[in-house]
VOPA-793636 format. One record per residue (C-alpha): residue in three letters; residue number from 1; x, y, z. Coordinates in steps of 0.05 Angstrom, whole numbers. Each point is the difference from the previous one (the first is absolute). Layout:
N
<rec type="ALA" seq="NUM" c1="X" c2="Y" c3="Z"/>
...
REM end
This chain:
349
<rec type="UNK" seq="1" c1="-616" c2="-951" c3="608"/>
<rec type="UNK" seq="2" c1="-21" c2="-66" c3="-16"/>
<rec type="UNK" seq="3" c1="-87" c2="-13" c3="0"/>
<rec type="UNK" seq="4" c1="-13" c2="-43" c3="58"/>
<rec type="UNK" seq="5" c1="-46" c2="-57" c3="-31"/>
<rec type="UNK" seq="6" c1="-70" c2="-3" c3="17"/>
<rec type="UNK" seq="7" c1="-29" c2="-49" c3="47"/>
<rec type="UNK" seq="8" c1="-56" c2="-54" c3="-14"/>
<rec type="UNK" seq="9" c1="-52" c2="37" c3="45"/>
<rec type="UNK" seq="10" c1="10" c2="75" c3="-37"/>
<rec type="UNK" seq="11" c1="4" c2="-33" c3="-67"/>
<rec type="UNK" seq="12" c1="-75" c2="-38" c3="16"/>
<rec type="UNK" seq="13" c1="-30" c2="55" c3="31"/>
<rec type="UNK" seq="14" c1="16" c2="50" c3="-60"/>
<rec type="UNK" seq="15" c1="-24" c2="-57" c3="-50"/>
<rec type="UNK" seq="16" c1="-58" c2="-1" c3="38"/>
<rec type="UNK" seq="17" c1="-19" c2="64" c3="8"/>
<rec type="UNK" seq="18" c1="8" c2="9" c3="-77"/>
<rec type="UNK" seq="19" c1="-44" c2="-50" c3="-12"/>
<rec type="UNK" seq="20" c1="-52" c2="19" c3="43"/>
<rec type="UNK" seq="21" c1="2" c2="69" c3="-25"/>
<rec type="UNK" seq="22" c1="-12" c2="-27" c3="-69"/>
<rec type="UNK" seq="23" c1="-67" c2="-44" c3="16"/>
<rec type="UNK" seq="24" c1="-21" c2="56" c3="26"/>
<rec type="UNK" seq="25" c1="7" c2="47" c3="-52"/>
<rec type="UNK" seq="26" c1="-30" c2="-52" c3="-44"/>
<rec type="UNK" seq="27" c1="-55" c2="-10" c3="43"/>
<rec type="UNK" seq="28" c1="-18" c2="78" c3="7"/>
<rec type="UNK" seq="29" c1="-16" c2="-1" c3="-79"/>
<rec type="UNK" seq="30" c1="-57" c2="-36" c3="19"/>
<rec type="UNK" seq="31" c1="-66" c2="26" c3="28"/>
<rec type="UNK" seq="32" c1="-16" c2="-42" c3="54"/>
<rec type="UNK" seq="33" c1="-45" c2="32" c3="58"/>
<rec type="UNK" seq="34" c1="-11" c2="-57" c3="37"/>
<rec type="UNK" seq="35" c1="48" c2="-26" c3="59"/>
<rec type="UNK" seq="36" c1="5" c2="-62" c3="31"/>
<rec type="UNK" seq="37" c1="-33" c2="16" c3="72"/>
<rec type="UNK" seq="38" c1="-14" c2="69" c3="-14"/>
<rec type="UNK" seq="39" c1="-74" c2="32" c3="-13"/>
<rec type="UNK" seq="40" c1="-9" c2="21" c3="-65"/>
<rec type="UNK" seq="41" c1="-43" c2="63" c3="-3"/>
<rec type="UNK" seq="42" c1="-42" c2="18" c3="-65"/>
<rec type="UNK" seq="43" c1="41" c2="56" c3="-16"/>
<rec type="UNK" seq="44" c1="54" c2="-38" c3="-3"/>
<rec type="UNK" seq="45" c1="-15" c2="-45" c3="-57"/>
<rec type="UNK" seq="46" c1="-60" c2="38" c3="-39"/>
<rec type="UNK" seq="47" c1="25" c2="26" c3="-71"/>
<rec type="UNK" seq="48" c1="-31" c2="44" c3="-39"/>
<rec type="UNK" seq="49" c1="-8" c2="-22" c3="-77"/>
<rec type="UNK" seq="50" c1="-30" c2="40" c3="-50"/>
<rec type="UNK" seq="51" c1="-36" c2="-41" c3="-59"/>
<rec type="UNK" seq="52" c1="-60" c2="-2" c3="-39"/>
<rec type="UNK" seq="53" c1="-68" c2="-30" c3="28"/>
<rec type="UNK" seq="54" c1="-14" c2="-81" c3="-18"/>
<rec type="UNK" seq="55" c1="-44" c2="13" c3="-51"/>
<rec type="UNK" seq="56" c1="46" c2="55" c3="-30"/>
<rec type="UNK" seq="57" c1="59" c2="-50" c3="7"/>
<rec type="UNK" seq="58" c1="-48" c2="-59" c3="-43"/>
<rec type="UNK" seq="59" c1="-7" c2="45" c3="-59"/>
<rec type="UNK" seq="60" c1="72" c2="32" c3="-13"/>
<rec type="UNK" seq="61" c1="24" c2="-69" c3="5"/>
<rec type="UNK" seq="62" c1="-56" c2="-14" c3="-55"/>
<rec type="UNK" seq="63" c1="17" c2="57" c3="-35"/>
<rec type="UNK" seq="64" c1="79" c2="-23" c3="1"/>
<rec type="UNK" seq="65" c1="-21" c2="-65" c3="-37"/>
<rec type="UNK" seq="66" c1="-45" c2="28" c3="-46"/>
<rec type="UNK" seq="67" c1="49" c2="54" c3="-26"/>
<rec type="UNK" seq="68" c1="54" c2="-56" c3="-6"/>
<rec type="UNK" seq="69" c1="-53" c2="-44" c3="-32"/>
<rec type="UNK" seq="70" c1="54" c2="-6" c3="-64"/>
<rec type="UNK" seq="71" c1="57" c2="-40" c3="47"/>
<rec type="UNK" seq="72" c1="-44" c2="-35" c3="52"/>
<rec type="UNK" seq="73" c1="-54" c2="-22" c3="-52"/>
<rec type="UNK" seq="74" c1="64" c2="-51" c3="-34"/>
<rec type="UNK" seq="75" c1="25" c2="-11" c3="76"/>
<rec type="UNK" seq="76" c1="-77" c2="-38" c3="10"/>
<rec type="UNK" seq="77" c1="1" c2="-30" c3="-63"/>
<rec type="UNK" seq="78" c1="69" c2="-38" c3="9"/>
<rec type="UNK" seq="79" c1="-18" c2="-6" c3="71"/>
<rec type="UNK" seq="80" c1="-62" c2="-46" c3="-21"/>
<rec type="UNK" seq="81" c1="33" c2="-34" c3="-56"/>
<rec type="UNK" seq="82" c1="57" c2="-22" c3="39"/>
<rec type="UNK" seq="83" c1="-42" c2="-22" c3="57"/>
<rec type="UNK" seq="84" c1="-42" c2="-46" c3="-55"/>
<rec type="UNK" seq="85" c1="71" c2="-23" c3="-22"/>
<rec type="UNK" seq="86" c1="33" c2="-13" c3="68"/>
<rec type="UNK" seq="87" c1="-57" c2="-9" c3="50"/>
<rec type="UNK" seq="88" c1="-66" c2="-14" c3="-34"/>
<rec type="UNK" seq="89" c1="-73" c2="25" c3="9"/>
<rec type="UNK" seq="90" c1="-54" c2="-22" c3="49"/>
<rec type="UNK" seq="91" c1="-32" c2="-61" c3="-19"/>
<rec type="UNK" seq="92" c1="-58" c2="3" c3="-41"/>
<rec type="UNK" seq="93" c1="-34" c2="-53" c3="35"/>
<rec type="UNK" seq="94" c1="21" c2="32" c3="71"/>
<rec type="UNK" seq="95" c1="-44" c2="60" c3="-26"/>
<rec type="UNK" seq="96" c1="-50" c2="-39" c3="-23"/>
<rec type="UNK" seq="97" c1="-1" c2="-32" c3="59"/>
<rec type="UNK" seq="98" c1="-10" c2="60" c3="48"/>
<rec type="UNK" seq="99" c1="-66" c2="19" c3="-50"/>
<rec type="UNK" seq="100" c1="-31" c2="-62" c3="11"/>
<rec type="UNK" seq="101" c1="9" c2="12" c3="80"/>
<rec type="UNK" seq="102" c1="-26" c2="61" c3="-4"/>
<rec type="UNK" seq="103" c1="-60" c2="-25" c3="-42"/>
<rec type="UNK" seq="104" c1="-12" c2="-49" c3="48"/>
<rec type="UNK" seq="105" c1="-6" c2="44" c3="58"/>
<rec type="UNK" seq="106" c1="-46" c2="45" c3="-28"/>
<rec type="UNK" seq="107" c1="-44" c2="-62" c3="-21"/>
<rec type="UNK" seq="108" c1="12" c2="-26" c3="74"/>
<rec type="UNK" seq="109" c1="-5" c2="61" c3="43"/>
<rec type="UNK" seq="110" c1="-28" c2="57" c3="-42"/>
<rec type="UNK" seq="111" c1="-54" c2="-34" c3="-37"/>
<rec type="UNK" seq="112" c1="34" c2="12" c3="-67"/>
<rec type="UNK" seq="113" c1="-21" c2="77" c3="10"/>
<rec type="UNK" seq="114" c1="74" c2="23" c3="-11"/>
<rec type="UNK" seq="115" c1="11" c2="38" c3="-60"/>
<rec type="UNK" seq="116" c1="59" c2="-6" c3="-48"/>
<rec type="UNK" seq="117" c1="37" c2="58" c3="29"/>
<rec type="UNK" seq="118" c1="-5" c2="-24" c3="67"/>
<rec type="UNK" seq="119" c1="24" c2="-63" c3="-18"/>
<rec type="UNK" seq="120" c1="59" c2="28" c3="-43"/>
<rec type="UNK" seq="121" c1="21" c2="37" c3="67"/>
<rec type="UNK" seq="122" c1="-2" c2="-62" c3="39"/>
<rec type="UNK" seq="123" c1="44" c2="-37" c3="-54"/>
<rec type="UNK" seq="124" c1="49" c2="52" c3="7"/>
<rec type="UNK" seq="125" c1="9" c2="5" c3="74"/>
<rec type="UNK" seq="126" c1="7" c2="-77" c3="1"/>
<rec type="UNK" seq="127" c1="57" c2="6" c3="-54"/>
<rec type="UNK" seq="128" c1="39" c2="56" c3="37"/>
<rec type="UNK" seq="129" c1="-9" c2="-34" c3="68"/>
<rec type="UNK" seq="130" c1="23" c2="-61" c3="-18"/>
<rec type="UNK" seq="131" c1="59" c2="28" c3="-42"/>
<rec type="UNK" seq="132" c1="-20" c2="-10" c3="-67"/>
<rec type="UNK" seq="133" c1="63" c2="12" c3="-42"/>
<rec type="UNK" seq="134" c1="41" c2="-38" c3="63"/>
<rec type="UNK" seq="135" c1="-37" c2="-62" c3="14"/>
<rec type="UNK" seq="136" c1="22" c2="-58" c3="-23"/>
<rec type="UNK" seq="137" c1="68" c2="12" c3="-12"/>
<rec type="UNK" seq="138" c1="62" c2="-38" c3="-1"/>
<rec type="UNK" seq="139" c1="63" c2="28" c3="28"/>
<rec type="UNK" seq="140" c1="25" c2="19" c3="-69"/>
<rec type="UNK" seq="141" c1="-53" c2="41" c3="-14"/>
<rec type="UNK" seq="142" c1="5" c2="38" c3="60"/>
<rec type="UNK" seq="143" c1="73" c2="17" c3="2"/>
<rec type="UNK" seq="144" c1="-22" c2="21" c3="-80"/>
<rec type="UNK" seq="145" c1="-52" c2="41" c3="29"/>
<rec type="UNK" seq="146" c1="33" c2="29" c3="57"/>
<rec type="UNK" seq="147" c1="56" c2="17" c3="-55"/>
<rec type="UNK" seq="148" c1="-52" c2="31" c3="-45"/>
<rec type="UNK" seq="149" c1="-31" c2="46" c3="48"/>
<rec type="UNK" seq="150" c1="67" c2="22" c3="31"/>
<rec type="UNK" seq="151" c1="16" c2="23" c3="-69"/>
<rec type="UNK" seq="152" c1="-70" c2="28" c3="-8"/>
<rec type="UNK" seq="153" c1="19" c2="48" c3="68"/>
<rec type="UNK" seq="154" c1="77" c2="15" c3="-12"/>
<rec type="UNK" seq="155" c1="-23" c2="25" c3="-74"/>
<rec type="UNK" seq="156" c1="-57" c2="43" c3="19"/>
<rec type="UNK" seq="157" c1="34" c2="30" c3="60"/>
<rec type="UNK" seq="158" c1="55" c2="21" c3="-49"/>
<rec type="UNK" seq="159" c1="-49" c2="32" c3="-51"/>
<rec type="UNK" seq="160" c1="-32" c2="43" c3="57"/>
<rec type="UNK" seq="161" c1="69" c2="27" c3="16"/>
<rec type="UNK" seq="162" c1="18" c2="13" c3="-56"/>
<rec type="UNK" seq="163" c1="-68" c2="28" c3="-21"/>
<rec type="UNK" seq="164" c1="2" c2="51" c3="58"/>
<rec type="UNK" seq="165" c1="69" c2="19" c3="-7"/>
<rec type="UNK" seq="166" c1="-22" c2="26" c3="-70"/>
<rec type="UNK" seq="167" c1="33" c2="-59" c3="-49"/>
<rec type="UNK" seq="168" c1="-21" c2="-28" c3="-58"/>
<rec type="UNK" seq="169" c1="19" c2="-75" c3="1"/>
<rec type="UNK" seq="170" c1="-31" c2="-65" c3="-46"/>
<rec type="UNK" seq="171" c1="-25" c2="-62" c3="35"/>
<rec type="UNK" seq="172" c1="69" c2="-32" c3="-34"/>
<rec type="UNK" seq="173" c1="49" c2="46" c3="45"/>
<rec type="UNK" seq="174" c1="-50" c2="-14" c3="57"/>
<rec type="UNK" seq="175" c1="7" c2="-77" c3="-9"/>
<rec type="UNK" seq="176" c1="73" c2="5" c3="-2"/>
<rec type="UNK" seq="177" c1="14" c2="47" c3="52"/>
<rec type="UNK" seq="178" c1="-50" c2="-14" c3="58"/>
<rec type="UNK" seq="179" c1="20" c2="-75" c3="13"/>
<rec type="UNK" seq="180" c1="70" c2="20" c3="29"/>
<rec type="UNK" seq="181" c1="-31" c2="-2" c3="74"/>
<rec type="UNK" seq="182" c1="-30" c2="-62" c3="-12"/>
<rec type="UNK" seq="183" c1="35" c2="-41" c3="52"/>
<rec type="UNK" seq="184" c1="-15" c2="51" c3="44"/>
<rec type="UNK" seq="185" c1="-73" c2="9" c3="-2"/>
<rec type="UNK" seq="186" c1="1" c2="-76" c3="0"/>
<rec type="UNK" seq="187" c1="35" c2="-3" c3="80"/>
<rec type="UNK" seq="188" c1="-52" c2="63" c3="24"/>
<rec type="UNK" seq="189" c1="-52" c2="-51" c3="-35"/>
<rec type="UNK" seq="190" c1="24" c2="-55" c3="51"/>
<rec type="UNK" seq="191" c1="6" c2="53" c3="52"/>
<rec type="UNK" seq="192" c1="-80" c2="14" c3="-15"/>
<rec type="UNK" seq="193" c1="-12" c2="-67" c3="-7"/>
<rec type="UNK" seq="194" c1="25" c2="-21" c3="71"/>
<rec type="UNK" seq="195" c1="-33" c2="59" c3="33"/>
<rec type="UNK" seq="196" c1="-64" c2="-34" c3="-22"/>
<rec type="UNK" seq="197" c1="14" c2="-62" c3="40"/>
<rec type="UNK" seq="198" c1="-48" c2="31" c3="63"/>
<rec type="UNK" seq="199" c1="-53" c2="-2" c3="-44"/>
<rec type="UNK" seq="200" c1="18" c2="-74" c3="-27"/>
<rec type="UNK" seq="201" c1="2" c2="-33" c3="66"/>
<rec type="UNK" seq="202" c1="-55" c2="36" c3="22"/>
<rec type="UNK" seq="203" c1="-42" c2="-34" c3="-57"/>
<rec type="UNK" seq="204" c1="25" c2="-65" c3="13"/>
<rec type="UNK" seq="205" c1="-20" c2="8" c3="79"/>
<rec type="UNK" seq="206" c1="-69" c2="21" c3="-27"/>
<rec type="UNK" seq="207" c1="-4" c2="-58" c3="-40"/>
<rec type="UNK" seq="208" c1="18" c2="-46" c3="53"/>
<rec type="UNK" seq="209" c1="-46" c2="37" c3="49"/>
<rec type="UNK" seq="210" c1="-57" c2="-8" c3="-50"/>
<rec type="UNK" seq="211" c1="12" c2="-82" c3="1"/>
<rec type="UNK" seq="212" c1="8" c2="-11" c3="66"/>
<rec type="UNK" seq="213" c1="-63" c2="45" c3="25"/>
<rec type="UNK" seq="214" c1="45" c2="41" c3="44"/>
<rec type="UNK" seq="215" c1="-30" c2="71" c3="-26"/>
<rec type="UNK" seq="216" c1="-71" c2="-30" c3="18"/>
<rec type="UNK" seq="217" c1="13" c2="18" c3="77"/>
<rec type="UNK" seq="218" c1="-12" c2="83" c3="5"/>
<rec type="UNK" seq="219" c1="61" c2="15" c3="42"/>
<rec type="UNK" seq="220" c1="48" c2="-41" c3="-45"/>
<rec type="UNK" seq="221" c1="-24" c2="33" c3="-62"/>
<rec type="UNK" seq="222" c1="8" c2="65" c3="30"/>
<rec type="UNK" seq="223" c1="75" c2="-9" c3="23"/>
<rec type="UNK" seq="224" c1="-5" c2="-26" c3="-70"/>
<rec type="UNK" seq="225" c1="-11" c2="63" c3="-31"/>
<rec type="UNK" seq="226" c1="40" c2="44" c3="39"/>
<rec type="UNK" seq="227" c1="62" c2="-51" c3="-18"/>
<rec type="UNK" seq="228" c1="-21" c2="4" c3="-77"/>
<rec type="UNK" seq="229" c1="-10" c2="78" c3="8"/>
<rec type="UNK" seq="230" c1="65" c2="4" c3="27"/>
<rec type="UNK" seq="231" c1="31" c2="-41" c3="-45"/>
<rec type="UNK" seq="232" c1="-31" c2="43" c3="-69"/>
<rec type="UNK" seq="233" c1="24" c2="64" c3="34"/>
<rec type="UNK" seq="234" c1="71" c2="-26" c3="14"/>
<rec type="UNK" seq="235" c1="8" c2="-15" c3="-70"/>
<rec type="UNK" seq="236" c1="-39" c2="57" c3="-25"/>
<rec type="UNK" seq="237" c1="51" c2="47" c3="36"/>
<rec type="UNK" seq="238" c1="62" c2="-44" c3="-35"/>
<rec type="UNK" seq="239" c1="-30" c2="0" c3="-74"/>
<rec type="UNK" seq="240" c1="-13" c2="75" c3="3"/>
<rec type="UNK" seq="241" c1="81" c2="22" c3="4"/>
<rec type="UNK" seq="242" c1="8" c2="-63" c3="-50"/>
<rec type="UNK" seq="243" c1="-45" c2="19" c3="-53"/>
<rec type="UNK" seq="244" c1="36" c2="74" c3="-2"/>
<rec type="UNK" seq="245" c1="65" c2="-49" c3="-6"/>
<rec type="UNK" seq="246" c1="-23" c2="-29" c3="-58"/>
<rec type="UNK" seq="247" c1="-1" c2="64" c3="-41"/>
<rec type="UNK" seq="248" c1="66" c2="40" c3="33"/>
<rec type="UNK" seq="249" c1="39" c2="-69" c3="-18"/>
<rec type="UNK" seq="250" c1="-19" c2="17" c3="-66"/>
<rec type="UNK" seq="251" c1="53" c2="58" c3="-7"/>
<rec type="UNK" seq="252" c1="71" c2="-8" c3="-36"/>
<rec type="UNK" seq="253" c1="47" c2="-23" c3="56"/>
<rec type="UNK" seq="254" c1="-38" c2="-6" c3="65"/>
<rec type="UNK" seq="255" c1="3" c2="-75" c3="39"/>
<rec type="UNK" seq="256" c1="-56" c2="-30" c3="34"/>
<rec type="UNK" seq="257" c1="6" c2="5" c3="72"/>
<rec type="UNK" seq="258" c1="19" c2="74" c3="-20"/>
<rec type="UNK" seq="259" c1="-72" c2="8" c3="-30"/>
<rec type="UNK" seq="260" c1="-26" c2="-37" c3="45"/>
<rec type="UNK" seq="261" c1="29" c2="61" c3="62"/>
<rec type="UNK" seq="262" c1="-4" c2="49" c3="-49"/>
<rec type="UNK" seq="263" c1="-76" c2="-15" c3="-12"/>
<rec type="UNK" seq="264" c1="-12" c2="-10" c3="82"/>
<rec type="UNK" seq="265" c1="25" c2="66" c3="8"/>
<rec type="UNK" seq="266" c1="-45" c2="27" c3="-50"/>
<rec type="UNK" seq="267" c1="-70" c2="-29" c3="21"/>
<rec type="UNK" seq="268" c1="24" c2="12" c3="79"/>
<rec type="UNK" seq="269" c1="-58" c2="51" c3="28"/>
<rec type="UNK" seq="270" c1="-31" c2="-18" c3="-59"/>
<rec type="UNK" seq="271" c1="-15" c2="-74" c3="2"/>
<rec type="UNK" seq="272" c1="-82" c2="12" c3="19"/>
<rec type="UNK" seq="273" c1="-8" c2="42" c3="-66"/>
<rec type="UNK" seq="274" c1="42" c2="-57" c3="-43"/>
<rec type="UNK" seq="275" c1="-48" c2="-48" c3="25"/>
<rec type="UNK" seq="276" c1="-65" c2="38" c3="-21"/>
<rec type="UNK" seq="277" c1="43" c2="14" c3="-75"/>
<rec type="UNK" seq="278" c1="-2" c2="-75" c3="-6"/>
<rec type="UNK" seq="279" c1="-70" c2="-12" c3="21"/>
<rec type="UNK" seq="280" c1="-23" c2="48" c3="-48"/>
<rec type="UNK" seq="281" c1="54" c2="-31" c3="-52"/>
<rec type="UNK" seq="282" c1="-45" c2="-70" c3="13"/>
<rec type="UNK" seq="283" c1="-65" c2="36" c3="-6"/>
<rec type="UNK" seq="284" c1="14" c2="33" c3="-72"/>
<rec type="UNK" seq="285" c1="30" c2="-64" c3="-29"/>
<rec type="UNK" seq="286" c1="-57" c2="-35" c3="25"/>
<rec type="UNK" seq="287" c1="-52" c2="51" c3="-47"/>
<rec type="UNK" seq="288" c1="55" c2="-12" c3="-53"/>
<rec type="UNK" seq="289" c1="-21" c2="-68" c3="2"/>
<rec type="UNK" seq="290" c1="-78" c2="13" c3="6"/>
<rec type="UNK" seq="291" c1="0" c2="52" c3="-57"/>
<rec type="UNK" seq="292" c1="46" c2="-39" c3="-40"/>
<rec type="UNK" seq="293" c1="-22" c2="-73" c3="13"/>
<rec type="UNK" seq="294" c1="-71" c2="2" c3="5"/>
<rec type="UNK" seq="295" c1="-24" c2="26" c3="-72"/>
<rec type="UNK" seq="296" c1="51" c2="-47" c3="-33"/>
<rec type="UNK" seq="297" c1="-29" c2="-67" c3="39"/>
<rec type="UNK" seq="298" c1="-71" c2="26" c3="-4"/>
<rec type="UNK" seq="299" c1="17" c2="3" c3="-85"/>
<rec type="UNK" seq="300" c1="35" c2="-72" c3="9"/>
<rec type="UNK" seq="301" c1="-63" c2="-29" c3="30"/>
<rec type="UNK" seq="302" c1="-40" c2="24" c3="-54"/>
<rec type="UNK" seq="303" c1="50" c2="-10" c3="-65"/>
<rec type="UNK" seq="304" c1="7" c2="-81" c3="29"/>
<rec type="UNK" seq="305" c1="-79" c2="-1" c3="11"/>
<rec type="UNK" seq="306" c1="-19" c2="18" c3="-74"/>
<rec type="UNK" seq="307" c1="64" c2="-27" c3="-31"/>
<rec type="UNK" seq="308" c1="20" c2="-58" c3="26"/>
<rec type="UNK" seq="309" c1="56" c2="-8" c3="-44"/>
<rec type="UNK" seq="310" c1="34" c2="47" c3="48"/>
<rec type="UNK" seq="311" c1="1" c2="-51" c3="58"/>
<rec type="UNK" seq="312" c1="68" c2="-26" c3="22"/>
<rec type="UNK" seq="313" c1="36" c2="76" c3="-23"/>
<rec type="UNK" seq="314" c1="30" c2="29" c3="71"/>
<rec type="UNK" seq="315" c1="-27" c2="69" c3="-15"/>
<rec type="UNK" seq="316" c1="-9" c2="14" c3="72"/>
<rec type="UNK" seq="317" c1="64" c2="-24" c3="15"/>
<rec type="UNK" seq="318" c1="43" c2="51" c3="-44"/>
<rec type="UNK" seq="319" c1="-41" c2="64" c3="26"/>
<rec type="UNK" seq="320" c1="14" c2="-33" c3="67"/>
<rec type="UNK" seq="321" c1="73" c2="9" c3="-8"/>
<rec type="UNK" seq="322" c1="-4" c2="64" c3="-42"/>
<rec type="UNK" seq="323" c1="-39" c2="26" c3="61"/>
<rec type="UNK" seq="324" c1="56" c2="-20" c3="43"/>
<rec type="UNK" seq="325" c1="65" c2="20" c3="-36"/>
<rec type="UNK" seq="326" c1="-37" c2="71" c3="-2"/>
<rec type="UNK" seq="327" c1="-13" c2="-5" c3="74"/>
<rec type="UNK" seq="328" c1="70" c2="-21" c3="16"/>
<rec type="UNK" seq="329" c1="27" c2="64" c3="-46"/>
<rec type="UNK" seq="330" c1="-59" c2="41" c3="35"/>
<rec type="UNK" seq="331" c1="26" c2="-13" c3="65"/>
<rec type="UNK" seq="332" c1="75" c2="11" c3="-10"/>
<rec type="UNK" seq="333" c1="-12" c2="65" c3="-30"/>
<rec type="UNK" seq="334" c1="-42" c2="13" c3="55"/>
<rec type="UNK" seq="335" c1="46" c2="-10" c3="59"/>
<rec type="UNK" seq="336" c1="66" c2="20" c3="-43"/>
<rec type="UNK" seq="337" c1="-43" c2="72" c3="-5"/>
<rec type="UNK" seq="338" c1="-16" c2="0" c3="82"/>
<rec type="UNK" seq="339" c1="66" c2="-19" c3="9"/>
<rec type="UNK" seq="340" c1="36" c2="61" c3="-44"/>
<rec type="UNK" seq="341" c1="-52" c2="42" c3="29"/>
<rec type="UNK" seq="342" c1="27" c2="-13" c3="87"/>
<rec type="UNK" seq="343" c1="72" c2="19" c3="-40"/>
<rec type="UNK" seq="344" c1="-4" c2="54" c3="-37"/>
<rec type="UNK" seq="345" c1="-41" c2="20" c3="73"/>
<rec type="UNK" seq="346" c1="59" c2="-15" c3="43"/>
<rec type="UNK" seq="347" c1="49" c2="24" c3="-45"/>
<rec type="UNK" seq="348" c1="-35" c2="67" c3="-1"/>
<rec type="UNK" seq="349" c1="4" c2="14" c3="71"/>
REM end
């Protein structure tokens, strides 16, 4: 007997019922406790994750440089050269510049009764708060510098792996090998980049506020800051997933809106403790630069004071971006390590 053909309404309905049945299967491999609509109840959504304490974390990530010292010591070395090739250094006279500031407002305010180390701390948080190695810039250079530091990331996330999966590779291998997701880490850049914006526009309302005297009325500048505080939490909660992006798009084969759901998934229940791992990140980096910086300009101030032959050589400048390649590869290895750690957690369960 002859199969009578199927009809336009059974044929739909069975293509749509497959269909649905596959979005949600798809959508099950994700953890996602919160429904549109529905309460959410702590239980719900709190995840327990087993790591070592901040302070703990700081030093095994120092501890995975320092034993590596052989392939990340030639990493900051071509790093800085190539950035002197491609990019440049801060301007002597910028630095120079910020010195003489300072001097002033210790003649002006504090009655000259600074000392040199205070004023070598005060020249330092001026350079890093107005973006030393970045100001001044032409396009060029940044897309160079962008390109530089993406490389600096992609090739020190590979050497952790490696390193922790119990390899022995050279910085050549490293150089060849890492770079493949590239274009990759490059869109989850954007991604990063655009999940900022909050924070942009609420800068440039601040500085239109400030202008026009609209934050000197009490009530405006409180709905001011409860708009701002919104705004720095909204993107806060978007970088978080992001910045675990940035290191899973890092492995062979895996596409960037994949890392970017993979990584969600990850930090869900987990987002709050993320968060602090970042803070602290910012906090270490910063006595990186204190420890680092502040001996080497306190010794440039007195080399160019009794030799001043000396003048005019950007000393400062090249520990400036040695400082900062080093803080770039700290932080890398530092999140790649957080990040294997919620893994190897989940993946033990």
């Amino acid at each position: 007997m002859a199969k009578k053909p199927s009809s336009f309404k059974s044929d739909f309905k069975s293509a749509y019922t497959s269909a649905r049945s596959k979005k949600w299967a798809k959508k099950s491999q994700h953890f996602r406790p919160h429904k549109s609509f529905h309460r959410s109840y702590r239980e719900d959504y709190q995840r327990e994750l087993a790591v070592p304490g901040l302070l703990s974390h700081a030093v095994n990530t120092f501890k995975t440089i320092f034993k590596n010292w052989k392939i990340f010591l030639p990493l900051i070395i071509l790093a800085v050269i190539f950035n002197i090739l491609l990019v440049g250094l801060m301007n002597e006279d910028t630095y120079t510049a910020f010195q003489d500031a300072v001097e002033e407002t210790n003649q002006n305010y504090a009655g000259g009764s600074l000392g040199n180390f205070a004023k070598a701390g005060l020249t330092l948080m001026s350079v890093v708060a107005t973006g030393g190695l970045s100001s001044g810039l032409t396009e060029t250079q940044v897309i160079f510098l962008t390109i530089i530091f993406l490389i600096i990331w992609l090739v020190t996330v590979y050497i952790v792996r490696h390193y922790l999966a119990g390899h022995k590779i050279k910085l050549r291998d490293a150089l060849y090998n890492a770079l493949t997701p590239l274009l990759s880490t490059l869109v989850v850049l954007i991604v990063f980049l655009i999940q900022l914006l909050p924070v942009v526009f609420t800068v440039i309302i601040y500085s239109a506020a400030v202008q026009t005297v609209f934050l000197s009325t009490p009530f405006y500048a409180l709905v001011f800051f409860i708009f701002a505080s919104l705004m720095i939490l909204l993107s806060l909660y978007l970088i978080s997933s992001t910045a675990m992006a940035l290191v899973a798009v890092t492995a062979p084969g895996l596409y960037p809106m994949k890392a970017l759901s993979s990584a969600s998934d990850l930090i869900m229940g987990r987002r709050i403790k993320l968060i602090i791992r970042i803070l602290f990140l910012i906090f270490v980096v910063a006595i990186v630069y204190v420890v680092f910086m502040l001996p080497l300009i306190l010794l440039d101030m007195w080399a160019k004071s009794t030799f001043s032959w000396l003048e005019g050589i950007p000393f400062v400048s090249v520990y400036l971006l040695i400082a900062t390649v080093f803080a770039f590869i700290y932080s890398a290895t530092y999140l790649y390590l957080y990040y294997r750690r919620m893994l190897n957690y989940d993946n033990q369960k």
